[in-house]
Every structure is written in structure tokens, then in C-alpha cells.
Backbone as CSV, one residue per row, in Angstrom:
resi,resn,N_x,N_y,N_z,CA_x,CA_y,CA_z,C_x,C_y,C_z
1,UNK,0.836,-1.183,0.000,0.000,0.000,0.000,0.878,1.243,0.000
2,UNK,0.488,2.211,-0.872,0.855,3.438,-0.883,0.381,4.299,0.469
3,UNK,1.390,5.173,0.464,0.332,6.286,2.005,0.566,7.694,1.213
4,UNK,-0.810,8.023,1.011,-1.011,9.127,0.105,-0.999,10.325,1.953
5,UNK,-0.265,11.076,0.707,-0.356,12.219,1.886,-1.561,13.430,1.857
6,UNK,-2.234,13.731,2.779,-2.933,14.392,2.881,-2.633,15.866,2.849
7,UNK,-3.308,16.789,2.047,-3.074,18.065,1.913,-4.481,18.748,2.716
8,UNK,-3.261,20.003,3.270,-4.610,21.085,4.072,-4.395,21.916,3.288
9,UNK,-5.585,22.378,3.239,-6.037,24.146,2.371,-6.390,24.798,3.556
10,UNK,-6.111,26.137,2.779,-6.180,27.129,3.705,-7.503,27.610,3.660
11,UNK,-8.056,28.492,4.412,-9.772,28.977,4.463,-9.482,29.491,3.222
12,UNK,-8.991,30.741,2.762,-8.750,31.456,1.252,-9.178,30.212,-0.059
13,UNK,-8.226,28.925,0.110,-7.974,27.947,-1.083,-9.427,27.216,-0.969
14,UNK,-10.065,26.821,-0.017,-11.860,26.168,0.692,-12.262,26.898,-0.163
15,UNK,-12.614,28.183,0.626,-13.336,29.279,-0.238,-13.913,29.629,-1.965
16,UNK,-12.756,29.586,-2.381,-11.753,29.547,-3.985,-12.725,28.518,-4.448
17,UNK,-12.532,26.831,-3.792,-12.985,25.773,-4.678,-14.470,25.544,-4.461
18,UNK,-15.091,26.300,-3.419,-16.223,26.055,-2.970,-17.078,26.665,-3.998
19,UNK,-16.806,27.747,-4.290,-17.483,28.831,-5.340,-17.918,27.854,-6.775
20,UNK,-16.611,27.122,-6.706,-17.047,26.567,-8.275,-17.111,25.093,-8.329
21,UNK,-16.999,24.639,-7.134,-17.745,23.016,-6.679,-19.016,23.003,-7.243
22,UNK,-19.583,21.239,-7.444,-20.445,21.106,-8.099,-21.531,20.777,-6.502
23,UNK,-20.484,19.916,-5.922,-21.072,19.221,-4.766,-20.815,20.359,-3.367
24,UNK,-21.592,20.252,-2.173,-21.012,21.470,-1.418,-20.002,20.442,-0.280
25,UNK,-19.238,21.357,0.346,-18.420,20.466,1.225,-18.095,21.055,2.272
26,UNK,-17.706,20.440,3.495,-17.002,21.650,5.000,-15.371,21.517,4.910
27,UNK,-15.429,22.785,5.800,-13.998,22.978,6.230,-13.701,22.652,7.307
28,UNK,-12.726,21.677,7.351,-12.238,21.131,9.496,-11.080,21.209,9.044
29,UNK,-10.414,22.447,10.231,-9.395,22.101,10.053,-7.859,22.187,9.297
30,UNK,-8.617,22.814,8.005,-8.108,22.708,6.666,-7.982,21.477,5.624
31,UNK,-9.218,19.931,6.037,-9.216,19.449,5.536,-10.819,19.957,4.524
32,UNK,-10.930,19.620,3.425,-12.062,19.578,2.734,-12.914,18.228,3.117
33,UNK,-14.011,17.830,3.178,-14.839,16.626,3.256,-16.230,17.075,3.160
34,UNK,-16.494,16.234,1.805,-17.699,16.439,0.842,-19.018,16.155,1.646
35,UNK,-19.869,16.801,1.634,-21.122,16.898,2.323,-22.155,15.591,1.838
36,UNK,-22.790,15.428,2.579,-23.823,14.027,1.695,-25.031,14.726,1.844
37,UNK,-25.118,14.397,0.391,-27.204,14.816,0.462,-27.347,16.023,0.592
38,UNK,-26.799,17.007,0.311,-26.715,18.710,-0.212,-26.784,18.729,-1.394
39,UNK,-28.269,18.660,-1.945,-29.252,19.200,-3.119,-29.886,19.834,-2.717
40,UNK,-30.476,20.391,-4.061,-31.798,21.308,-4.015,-33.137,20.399,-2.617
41,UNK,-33.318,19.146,-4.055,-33.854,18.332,-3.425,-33.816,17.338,-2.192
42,UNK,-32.770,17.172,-1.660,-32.512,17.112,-0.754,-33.447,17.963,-0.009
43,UNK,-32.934,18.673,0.135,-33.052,20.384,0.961,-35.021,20.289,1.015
44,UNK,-35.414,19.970,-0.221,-36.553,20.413,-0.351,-37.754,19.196,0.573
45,UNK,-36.835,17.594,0.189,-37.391,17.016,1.264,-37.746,17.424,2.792
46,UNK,-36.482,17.439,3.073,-36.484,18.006,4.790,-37.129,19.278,4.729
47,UNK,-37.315,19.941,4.606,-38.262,21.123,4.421,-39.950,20.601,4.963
48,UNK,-39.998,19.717,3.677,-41.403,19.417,3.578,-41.644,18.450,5.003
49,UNK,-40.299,17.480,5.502,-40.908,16.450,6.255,-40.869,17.142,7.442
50,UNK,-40.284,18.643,8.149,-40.034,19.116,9.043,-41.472,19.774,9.813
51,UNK,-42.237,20.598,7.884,-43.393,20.854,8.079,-44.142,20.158,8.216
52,UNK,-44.172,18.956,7.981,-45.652,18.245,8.083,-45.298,17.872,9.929
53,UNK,-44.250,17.262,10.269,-44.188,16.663,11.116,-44.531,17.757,12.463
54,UNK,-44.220,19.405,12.072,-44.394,20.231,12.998,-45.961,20.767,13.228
55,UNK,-46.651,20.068,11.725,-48.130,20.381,12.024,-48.945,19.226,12.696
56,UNK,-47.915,18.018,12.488,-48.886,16.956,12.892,-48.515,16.750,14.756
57,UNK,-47.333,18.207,15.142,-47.344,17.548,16.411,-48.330,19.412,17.030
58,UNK,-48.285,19.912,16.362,-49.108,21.480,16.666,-50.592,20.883,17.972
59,UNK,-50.074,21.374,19.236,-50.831,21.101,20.399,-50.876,20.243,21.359
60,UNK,-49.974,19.529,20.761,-49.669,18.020,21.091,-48.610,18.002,22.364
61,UNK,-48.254,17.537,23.726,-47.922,17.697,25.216,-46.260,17.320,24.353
62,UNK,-46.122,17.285,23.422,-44.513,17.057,23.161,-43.542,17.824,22.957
């Protein structure tokens, strides 16, 4: 096995690739690591399941 070496970016270089990433990703650290399930749709699920679930508990002792 090879041991690939790991590179840190700086907040500036994050920044830079984030703008023109397809996928979105965080910064720890100065490592990059790609986000899961950051779509539109994504996004638009949880939205919807947050609302229903906040109307179906509206009055409710919880």
C-alpha cells in the first residue's frame, strides 16, 4: 500500500474551490470533506418532512 499524503487548504484555497464546486463540502481544520445529500432536493425534502411533522405535532404535550 501506498500512504497518500494528505493536503490542508487554507480557508482562502476552501473558499476559492467552494465557489465553483459542483457538490457542497465543510472545512475542518483545513481538511475539505464532501457533504452528503446537499441538493436542491434534498433540501426540499427536509423542508417538507419538518413541516408536516411540525403540524402533525401542533398542540400536542410534546
Amino acid at each position: 500500500m501506498l500512504a497518500t499524503e494528505q493536503k490542508y487548504y487554507s480557508t482562502e484555497e476552501y473558499l476559492e474551490l467552494e465557489e465553483a464546486a459542483e457538490f457542497r463540502s465543510e472545512y475542518r481544520q483545513g481538511e475539505i470533506i464532501q457533504m452528503v445529500g446537499c441538493t436542491p432536493n434534498h433540501n426540499l425534502i427536509y423542508g417538507n418532512f419538518y413541516a408536516a411533522l411540525k403540524y402533525a405535532l401542533k398542540g400536542k404535550p410534546y
